[in-house]
C-alpha positions as CSV (number, residue, x, y, z in Angstrom):
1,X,0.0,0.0,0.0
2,X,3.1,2.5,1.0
3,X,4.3,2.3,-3.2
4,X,0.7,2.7,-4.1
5,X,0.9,6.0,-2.7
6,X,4.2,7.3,-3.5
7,X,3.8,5.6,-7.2
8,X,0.3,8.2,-7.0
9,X,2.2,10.8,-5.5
10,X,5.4,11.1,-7.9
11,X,2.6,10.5,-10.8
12,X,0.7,13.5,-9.9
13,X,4.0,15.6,-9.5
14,X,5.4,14.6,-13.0
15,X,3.5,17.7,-14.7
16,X,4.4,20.0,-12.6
17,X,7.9,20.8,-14.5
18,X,5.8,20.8,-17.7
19,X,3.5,23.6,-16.4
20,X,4.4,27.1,-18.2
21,X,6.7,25.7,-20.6
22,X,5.1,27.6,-23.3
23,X,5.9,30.4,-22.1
24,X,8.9,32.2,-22.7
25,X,10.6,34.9,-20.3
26,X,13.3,35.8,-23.1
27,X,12.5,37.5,-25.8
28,X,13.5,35.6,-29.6
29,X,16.6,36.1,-31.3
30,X,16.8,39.5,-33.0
31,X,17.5,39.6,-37.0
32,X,19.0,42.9,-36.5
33,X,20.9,45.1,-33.3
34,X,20.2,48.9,-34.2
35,X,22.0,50.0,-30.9
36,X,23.1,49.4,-27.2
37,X,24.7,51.6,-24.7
38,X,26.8,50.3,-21.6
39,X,29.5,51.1,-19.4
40,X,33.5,50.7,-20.0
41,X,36.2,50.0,-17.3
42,X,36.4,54.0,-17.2
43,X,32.5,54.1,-16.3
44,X,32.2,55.6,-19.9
45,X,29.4,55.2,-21.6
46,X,29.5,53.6,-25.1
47,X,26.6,53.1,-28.3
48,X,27.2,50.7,-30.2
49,X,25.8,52.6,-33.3
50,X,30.0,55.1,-32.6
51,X,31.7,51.5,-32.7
52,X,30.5,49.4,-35.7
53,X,32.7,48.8,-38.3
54,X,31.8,47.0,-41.8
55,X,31.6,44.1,-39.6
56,X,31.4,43.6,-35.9
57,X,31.6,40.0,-34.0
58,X,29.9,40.9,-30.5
59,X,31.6,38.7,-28.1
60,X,29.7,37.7,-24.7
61,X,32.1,36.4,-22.3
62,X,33.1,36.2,-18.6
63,X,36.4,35.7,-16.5
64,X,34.7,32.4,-14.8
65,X,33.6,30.2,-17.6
66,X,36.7,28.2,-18.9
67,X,35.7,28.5,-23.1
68,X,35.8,32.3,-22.4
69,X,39.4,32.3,-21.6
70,X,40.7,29.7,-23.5
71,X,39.2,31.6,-26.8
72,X,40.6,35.2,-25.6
73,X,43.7,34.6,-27.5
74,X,41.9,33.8,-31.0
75,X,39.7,36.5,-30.2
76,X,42.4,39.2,-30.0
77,X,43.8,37.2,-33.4
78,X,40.6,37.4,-35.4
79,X,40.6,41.2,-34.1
80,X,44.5,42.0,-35.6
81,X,44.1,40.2,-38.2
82,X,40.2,41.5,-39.6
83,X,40.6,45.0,-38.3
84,X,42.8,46.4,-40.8
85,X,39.8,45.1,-43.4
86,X,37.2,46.3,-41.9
87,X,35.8,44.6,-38.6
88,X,35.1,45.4,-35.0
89,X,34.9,43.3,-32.3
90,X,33.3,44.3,-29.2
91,X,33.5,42.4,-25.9
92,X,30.5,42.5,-23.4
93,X,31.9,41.3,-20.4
94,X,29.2,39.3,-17.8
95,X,31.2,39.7,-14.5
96,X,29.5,40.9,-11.4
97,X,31.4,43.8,-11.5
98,X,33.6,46.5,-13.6
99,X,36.1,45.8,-11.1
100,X,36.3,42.0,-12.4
101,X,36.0,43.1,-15.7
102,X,38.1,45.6,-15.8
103,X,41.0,43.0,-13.6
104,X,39.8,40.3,-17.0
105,X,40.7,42.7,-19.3
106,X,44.0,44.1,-18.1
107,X,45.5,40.2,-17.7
108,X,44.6,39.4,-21.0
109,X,46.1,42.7,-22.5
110,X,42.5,43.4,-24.5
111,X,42.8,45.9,-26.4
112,X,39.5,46.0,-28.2
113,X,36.6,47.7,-26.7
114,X,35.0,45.8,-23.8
115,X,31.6,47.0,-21.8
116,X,30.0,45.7,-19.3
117,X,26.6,43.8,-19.6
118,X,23.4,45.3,-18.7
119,X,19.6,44.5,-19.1
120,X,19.3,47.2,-22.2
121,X,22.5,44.4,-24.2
122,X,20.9,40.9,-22.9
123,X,17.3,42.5,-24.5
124,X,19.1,43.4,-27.4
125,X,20.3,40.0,-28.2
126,X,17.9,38.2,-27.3
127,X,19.0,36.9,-23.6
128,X,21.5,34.5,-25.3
129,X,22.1,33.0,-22.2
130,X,25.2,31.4,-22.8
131,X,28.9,32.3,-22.5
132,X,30.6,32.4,-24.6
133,X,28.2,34.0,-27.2
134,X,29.3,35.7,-30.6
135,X,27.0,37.7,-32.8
136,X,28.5,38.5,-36.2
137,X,26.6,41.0,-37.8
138,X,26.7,43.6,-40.8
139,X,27.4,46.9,-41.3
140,X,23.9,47.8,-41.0
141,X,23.6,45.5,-37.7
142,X,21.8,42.7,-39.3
143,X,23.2,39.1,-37.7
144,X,24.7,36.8,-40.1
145,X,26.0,34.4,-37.3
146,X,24.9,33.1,-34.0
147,X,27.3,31.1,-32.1
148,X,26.4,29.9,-28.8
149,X,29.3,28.4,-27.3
150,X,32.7,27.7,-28.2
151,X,34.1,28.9,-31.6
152,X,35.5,26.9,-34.4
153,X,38.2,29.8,-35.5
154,X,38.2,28.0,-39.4
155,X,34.5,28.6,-39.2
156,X,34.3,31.9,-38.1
157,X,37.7,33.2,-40.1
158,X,35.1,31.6,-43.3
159,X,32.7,33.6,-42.0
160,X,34.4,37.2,-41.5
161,X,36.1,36.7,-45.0
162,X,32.3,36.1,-46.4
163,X,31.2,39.1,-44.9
164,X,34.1,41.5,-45.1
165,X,33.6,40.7,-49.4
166,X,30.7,41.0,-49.3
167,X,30.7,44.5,-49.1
């Protein structure tokens, strides 16, 4: 009789995880970005719409999650190496604080700008709720990639070029 009623008990629990699942607290992906604002190390603020390039890759990272740091280093490549043609990159760092970010940025010798996340930037890109996260997007802001998690640097250098010809 005792597993009749924990049998009927889990049973009638099983929906409860189900409940709500159609509904979605984060908005969908955006096609486009037309502009954020957010904070630097310096408490600056910076618009997206004074930073864009031809191309930008919009890098989400943070100083905890391993894939973050171990791709800092192709970051910083894909930004020497793309610049001089045309592309920004712009880091948005998810740390709890500037402090963090701005301790992230200085041991990695980033030189590319770097602000810090805010409600306005998740919004913008949907919530991606992942790091890492890279947005590659146009000149106009339109997104041509979405990468949610580690990058494949062949991939993404395929990418860039396809863009940056595209002009």
């Amino acid at each position: 009789m005792r597993f009749l009623n924990w049998t009927n008990l889990l049973l009638a629990l099983l929906p409860l995880p189900f409940l709500g699942c159609e509904i979605n607290p984060y908005p969908s992906l955006p096609e486009k970005v037309e502009n954020f604002k957010a904070v630097n190390i310096h408490g600056d603020s910076l618009a997206y719409k004074d930073l864009k390039g031809e191309a930008t890759l919009v890098v989400f990272f943070a100083s905890w999650c391993g894939y973050c740091v171990a791709e800092i280093p192709t970051i910083k490549k894909l930004e020497s190496d793309y610049a001089p043609q045309g592309l920004r990159v712009i880091g948005i760092n998810e740390d709890e604080t500037v402090s963090d970010m701005g301790d992230f940025i200085a041991h990695f010798k980033i030189q590319f700008p770097v602000v810090h996340w805010n409600y306005e930037v998740m919004n913008r890109f949907g919530n991606p709720n992942a790091v890492p996260a890279h947005f590659l997007m146009d000149r106009t802001g339109k997104i041509q990639t979405r990468i949610l998690g580690a990058l494949d640097e062949t991939e993404i250098r395929h990418q860039i070029e396809t863009l940056l010809q595209s002009k």
